[in-house]
C-alpha positions as protocol buffer text, in pm:
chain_id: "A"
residue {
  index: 1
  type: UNK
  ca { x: -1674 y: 2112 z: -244 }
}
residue {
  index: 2
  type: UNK
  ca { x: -1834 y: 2221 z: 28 }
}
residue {
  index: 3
  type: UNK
  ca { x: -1551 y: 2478 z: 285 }
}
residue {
  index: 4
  type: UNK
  ca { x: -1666 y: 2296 z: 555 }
}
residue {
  index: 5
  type: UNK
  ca { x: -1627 y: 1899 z: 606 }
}
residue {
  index: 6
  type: UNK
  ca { x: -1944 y: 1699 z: 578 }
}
residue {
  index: 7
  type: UNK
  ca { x: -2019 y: 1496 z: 905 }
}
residue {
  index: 8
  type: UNK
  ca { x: -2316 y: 1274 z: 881 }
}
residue {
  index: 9
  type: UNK
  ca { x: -2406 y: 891 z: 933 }
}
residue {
  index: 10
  type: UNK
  ca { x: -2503 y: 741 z: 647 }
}
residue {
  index: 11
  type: UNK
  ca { x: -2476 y: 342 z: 505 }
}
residue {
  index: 12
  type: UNK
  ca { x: -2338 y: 493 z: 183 }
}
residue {
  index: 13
  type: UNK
  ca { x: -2014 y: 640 z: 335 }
}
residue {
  index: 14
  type: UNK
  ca { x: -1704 y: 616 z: 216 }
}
residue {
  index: 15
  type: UNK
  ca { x: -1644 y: 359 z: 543 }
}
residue {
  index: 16
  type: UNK
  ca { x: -1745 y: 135 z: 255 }
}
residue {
  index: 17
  type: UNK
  ca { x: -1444 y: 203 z: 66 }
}
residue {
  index: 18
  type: UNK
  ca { x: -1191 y: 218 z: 383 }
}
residue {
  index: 19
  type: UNK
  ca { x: -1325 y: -137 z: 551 }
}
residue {
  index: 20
  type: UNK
  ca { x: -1135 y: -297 z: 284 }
}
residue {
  index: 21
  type: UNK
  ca { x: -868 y: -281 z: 499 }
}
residue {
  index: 22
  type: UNK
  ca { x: -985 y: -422 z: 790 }
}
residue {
  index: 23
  type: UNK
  ca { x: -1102 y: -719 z: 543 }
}
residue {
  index: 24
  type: UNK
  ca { x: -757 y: -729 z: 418 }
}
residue {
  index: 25
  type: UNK
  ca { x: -570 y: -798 z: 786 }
}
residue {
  index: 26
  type: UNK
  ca { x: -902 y: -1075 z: 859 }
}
residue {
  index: 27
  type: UNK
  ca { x: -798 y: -1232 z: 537 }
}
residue {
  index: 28
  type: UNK
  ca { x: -466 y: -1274 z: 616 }
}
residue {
  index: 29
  type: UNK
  ca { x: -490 y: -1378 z: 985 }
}
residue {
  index: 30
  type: UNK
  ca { x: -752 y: -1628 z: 826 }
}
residue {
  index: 31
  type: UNK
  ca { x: -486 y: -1788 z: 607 }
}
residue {
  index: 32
  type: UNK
  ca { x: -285 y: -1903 z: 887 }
}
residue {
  index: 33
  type: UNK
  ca { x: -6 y: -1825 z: 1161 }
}
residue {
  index: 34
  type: UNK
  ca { x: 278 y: -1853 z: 819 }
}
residue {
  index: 35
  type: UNK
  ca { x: 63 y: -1564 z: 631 }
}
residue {
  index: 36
  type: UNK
  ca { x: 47 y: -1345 z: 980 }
}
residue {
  index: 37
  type: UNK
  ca { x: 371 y: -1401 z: 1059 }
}
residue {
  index: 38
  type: UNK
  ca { x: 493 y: -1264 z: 748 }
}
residue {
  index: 39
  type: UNK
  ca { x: 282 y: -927 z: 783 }
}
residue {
  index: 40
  type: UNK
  ca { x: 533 y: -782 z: 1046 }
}
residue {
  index: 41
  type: UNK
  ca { x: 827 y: -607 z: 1049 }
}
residue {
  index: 42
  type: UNK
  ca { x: 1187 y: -823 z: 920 }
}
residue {
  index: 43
  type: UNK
  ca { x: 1344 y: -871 z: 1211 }
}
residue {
  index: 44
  type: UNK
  ca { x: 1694 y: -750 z: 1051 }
}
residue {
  index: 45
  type: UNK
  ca { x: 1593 y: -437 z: 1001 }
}
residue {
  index: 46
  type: UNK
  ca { x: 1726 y: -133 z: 1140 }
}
residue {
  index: 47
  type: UNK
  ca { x: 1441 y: 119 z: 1295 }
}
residue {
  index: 48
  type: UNK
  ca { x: 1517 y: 450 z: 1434 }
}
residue {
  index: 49
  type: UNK
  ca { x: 1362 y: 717 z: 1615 }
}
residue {
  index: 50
  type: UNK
  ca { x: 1260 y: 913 z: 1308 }
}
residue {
  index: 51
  type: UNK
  ca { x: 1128 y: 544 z: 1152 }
}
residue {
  index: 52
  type: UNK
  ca { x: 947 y: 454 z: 1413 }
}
residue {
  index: 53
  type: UNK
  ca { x: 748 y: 800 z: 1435 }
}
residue {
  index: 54
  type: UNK
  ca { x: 666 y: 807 z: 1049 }
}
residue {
  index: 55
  type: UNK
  ca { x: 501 y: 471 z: 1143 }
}
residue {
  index: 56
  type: UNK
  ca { x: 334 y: 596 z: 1448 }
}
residue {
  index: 57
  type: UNK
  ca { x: 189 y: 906 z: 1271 }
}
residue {
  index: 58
  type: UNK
  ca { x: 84 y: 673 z: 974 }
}
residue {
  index: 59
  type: UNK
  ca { x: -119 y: 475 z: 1196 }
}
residue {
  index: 60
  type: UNK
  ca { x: -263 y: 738 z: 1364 }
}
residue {
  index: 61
  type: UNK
  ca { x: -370 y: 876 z: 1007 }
}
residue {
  index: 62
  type: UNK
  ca { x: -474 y: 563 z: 931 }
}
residue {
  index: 63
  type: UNK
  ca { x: -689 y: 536 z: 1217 }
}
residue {
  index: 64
  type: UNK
  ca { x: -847 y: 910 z: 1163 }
}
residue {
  index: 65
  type: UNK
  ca { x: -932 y: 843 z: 830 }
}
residue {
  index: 66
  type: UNK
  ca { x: -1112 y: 522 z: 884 }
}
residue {
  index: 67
  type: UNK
  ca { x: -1332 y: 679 z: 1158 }
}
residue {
  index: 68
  type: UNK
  ca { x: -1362 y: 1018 z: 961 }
}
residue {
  index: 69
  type: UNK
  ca { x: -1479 y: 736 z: 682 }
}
residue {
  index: 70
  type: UNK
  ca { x: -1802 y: 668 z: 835 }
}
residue {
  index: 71
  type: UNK
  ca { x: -1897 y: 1029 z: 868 }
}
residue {
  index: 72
  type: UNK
  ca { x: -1827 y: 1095 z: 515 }
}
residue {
  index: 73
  type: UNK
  ca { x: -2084 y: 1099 z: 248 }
}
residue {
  index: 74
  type: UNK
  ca { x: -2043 y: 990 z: -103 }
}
residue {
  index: 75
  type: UNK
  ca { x: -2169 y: 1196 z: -409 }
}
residue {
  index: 76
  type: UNK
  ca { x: -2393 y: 946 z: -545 }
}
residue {
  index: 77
  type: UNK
  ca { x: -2467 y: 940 z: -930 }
}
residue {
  index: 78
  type: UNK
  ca { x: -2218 y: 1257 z: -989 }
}
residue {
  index: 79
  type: UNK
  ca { x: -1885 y: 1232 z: -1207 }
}
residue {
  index: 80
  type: UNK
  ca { x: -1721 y: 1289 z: -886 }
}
residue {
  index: 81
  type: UNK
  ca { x: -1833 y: 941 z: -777 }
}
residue {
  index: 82
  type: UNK
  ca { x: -1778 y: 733 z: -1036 }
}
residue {
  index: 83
  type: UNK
  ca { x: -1395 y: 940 z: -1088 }
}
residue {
  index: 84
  type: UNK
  ca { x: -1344 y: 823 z: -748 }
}
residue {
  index: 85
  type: UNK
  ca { x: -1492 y: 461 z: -779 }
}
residue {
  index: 86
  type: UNK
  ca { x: -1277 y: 399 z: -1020 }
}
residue {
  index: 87
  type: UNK
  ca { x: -960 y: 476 z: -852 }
}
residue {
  index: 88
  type: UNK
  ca { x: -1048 y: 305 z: -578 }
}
residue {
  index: 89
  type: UNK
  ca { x: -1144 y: -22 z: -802 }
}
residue {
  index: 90
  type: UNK
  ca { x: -723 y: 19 z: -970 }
}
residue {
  index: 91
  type: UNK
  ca { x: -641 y: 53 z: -625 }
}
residue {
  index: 92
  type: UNK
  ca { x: -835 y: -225 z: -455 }
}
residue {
  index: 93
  type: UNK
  ca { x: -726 y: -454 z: -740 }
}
residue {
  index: 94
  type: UNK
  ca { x: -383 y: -373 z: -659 }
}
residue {
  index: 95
  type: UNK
  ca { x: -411 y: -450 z: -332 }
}
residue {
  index: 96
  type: UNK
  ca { x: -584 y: -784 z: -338 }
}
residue {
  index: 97
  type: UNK
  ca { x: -338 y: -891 z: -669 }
}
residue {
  index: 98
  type: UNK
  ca { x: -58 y: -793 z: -362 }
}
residue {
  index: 99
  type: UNK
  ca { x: -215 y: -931 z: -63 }
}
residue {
  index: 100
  type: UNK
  ca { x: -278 y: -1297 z: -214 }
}
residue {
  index: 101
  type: UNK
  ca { x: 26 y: -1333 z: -424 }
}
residue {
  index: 102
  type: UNK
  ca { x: 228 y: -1241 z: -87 }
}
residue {
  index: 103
  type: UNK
  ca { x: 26 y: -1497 z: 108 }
}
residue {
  index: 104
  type: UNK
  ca { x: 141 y: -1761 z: -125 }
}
residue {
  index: 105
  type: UNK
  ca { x: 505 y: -1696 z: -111 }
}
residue {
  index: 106
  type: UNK
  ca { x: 820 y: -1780 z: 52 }
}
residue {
  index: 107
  type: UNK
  ca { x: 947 y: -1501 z: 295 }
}
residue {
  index: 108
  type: UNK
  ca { x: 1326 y: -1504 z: 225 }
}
residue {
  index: 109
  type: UNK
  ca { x: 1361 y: -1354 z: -155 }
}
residue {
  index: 110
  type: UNK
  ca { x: 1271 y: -1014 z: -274 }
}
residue {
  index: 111
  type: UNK
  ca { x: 1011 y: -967 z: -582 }
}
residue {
  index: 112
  type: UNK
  ca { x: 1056 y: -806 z: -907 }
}
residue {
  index: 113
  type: UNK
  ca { x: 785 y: -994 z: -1106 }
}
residue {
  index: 114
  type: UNK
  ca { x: 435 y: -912 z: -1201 }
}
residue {
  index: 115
  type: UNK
  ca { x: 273 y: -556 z: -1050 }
}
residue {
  index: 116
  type: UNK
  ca { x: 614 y: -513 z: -895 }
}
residue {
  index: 117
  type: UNK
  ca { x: 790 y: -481 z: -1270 }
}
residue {
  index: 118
  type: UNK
  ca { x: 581 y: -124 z: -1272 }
}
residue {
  index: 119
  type: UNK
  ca { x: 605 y: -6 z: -932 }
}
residue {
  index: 120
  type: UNK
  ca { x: 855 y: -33 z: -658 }
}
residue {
  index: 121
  type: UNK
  ca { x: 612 y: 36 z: -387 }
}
residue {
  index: 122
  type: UNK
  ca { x: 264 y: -186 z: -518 }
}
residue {
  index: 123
  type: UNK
  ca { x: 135 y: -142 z: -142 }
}
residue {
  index: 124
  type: UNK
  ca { x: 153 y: 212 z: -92 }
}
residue {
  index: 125
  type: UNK
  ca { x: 60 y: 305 z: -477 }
}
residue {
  index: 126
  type: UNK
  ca { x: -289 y: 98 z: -410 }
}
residue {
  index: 127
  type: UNK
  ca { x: -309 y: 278 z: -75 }
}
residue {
  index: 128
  type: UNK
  ca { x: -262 y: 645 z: -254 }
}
residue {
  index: 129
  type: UNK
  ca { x: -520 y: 532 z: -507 }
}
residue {
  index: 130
  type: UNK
  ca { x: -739 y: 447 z: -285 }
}
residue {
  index: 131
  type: UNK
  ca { x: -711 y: 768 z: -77 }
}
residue {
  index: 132
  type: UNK
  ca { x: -777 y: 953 z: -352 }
}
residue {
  index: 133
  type: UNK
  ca { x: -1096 y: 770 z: -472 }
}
residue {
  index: 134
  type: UNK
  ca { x: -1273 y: 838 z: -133 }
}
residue {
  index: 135
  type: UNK
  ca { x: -1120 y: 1208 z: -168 }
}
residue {
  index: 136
  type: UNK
  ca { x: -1282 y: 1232 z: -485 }
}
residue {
  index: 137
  type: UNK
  ca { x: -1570 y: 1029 z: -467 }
}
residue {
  index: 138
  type: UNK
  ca { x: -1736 y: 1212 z: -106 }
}
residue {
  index: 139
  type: UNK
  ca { x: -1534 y: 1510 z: -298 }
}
residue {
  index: 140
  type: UNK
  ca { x: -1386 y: 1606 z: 89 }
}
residue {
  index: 141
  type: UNK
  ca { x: -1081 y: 1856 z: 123 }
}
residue {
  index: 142
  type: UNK
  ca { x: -986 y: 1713 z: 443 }
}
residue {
  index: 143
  type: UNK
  ca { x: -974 y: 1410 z: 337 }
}
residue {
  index: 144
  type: UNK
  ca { x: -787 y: 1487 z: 40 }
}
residue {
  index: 145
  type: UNK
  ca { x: -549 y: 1667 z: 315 }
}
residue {
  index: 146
  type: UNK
  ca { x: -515 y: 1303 z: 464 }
}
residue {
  index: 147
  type: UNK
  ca { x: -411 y: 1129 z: 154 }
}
residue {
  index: 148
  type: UNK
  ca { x: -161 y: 1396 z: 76 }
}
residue {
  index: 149
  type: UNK
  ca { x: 3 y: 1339 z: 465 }
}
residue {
  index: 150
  type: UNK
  ca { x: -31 y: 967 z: 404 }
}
residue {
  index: 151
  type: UNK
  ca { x: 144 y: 1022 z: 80 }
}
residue {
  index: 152
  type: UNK
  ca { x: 421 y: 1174 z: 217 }
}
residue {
  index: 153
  type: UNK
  ca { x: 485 y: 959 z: 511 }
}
residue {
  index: 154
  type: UNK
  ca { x: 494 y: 667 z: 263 }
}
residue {
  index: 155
  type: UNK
  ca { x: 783 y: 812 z: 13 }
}
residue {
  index: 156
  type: UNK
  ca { x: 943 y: 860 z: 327 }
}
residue {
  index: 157
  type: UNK
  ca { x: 937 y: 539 z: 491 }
}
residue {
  index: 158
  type: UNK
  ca { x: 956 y: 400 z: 91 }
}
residue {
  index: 159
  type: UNK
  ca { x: 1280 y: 521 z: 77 }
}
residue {
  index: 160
  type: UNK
  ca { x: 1436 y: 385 z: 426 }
}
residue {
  index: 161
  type: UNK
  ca { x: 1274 y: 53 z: 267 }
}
residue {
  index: 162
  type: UNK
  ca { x: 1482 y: 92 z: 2 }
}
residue {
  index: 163
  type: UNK
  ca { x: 1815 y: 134 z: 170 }
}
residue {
  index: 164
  type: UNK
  ca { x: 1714 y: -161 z: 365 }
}
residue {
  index: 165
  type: UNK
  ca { x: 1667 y: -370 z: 59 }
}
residue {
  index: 166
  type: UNK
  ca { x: 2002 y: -278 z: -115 }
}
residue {
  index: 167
  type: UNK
  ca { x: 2185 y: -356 z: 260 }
}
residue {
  index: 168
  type: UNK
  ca { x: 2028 y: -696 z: 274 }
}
residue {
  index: 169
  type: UNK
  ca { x: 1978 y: -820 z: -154 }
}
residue {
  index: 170
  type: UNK
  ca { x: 2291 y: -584 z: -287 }
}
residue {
  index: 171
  type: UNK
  ca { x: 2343 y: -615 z: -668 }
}
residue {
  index: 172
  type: UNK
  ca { x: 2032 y: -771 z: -735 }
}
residue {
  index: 173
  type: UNK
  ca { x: 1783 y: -528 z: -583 }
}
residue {
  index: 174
  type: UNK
  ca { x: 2050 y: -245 z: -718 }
}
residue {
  index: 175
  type: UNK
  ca { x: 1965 y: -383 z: -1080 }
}
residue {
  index: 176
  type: UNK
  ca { x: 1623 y: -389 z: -988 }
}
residue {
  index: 177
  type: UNK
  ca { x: 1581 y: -34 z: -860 }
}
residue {
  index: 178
  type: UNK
  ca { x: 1778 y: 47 z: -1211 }
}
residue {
  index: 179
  type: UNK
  ca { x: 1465 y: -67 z: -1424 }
}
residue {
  index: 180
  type: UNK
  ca { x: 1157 y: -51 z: -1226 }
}
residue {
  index: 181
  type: UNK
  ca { x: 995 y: 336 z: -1097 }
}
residue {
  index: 182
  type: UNK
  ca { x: 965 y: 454 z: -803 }
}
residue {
  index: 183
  type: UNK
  ca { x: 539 y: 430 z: -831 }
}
residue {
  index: 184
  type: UNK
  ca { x: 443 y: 362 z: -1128 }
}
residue {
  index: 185
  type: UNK
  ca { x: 556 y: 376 z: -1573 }
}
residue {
  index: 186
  type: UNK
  ca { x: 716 y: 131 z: -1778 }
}
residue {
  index: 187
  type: UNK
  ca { x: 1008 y: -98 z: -1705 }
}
residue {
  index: 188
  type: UNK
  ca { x: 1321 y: -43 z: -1888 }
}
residue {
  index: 189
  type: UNK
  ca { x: 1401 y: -336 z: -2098 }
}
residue {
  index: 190
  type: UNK
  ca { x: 1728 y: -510 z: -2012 }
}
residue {
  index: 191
  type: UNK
  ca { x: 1794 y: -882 z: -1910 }
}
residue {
  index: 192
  type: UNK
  ca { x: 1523 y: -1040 z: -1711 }
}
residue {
  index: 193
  type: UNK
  ca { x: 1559 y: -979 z: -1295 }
}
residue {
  index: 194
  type: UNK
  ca { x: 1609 y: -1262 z: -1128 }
}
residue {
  index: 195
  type: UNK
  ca { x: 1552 y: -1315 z: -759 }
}
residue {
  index: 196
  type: UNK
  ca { x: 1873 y: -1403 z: -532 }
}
residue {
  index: 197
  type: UNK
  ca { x: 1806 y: -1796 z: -568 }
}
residue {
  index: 198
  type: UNK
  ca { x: 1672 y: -1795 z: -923 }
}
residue {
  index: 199
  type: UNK
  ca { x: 1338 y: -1879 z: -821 }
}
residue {
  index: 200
  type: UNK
  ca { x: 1047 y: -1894 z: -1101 }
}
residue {
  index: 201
  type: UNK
  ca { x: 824 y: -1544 z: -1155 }
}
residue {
  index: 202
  type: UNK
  ca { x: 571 y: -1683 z: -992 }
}
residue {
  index: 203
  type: UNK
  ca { x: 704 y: -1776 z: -646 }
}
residue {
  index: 204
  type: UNK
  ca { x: 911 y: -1450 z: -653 }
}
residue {
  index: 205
  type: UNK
  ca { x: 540 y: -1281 z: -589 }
}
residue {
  index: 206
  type: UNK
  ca { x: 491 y: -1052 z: -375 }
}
residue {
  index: 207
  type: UNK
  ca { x: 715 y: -1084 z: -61 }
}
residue {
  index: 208
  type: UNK
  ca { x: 821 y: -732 z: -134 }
}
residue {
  index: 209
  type: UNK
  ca { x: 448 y: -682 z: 54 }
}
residue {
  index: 210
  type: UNK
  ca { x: 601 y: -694 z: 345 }
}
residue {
  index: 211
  type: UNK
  ca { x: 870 y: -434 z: 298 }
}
residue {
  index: 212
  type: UNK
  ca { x: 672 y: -177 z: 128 }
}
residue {
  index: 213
  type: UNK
  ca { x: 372 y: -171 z: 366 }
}
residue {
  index: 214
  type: UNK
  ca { x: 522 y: -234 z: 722 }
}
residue {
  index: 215
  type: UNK
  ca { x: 486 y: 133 z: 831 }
}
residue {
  index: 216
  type: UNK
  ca { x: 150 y: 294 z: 648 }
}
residue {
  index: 217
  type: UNK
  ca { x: -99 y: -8 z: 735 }
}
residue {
  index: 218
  type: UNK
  ca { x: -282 y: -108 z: 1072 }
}
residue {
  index: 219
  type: UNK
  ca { x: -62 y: -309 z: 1287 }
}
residue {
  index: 220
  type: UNK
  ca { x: -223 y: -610 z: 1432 }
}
């Protein structure tokens, strides 16, 4: 790891990692004004001063690390690639698992089934994992620095998310925070969550999309 940054133009940057995102947002204005309109922020929800500067700085991290992205070379054909490809493939699957399933779904329940029954926060756990992968895989300090900033404007923004959640679902997201982490481990066993209306597992999905990535992704 080299003490200072690499800075170079190059087709195998990690920009190919990081344009997933763009990809993502083109995908989902692409699936119609009911998918787009579901990316932004509930409009019940309480933002304050503090809220609404996590979200600012998380943009403007996200933006830096995109544009760093194209400057940053990968470690072809070294362990530290292929460490850092793979985190970014768990991540990216994440993400697309997330992104689709929420596109599908009706707006007004929260979700407890599938990827969310091991994470809380699906969204931001593909996000770190991604992070980390280019980190690793272009083996960069400073943009290890970046995920670790990222990281903690997301548990912070998590957790307002979270208060939100119990104001607006109550018992049912209460019982849900009860068995599922924080990131990521293994559900405690118990009776099966059900969503407020007692919709099916499947069209539960992944509305929680929306709540756990309003502040640490691109706004369009």
């Amino acid at each position: 790891m080299a003490p200072v940054p690499a800075f170079e133009i190059g087709v195998w940057n990690a920009w190919i990692f990081m344009i997933i995102y763009p990809l993502q947002w083109l995908a989902v204005i692409l699936a119609g004004r009911g998918a787009l309109s579901r990316t932004g922020h509930p409009i019940d929800i309480e933002t304050s001063k503090s809220v609404r500067r996590r979200g600012m700085a998380a943009n403007i991290l996200w933006i830096a690390a995109t544009l760093y992205s194209i400057f940053l070379p990968f470690y072809l054909g070294t362990p530290w690639f292929f460490t850092g490809l793979a985190l970014f493939v768990v991540g990216l699957a994440i993400l697309i698992i997330g992104t689709i399933s929420f596109a599908i779904s009706p707006p007004d329940y929260p979700v407890t089934g599938y990827v969310f029954r091991y994470t809380r926060h699906p969204m931001y756990l593909s996000m770190f994992f991604i992070y980390l992968g280019v980190s690793i895989a272009a083996v960069s300090w400073l943009f290890f620095l970046i995920t670790l900033a990222t990281f903690f404007l997301m548990r912070l923004t998590a957790l307002a998310e979270e208060r939100y959640c119990l104001r607006k679902y109550g018992d049912a997201y209460r019982d849900y925070m009860d068995r599922t982490p924080r990131w990521i481990g293994i559900p405690k066993q118990g009776k099966p969550l059900k969503s407020v209306s007692g919709m099916p597992g499947f069209q539960q999905s992944y509305f929680y999309f929306l709540l756990c990535y309003q502040d640490c992704c691109p706004k369009i």
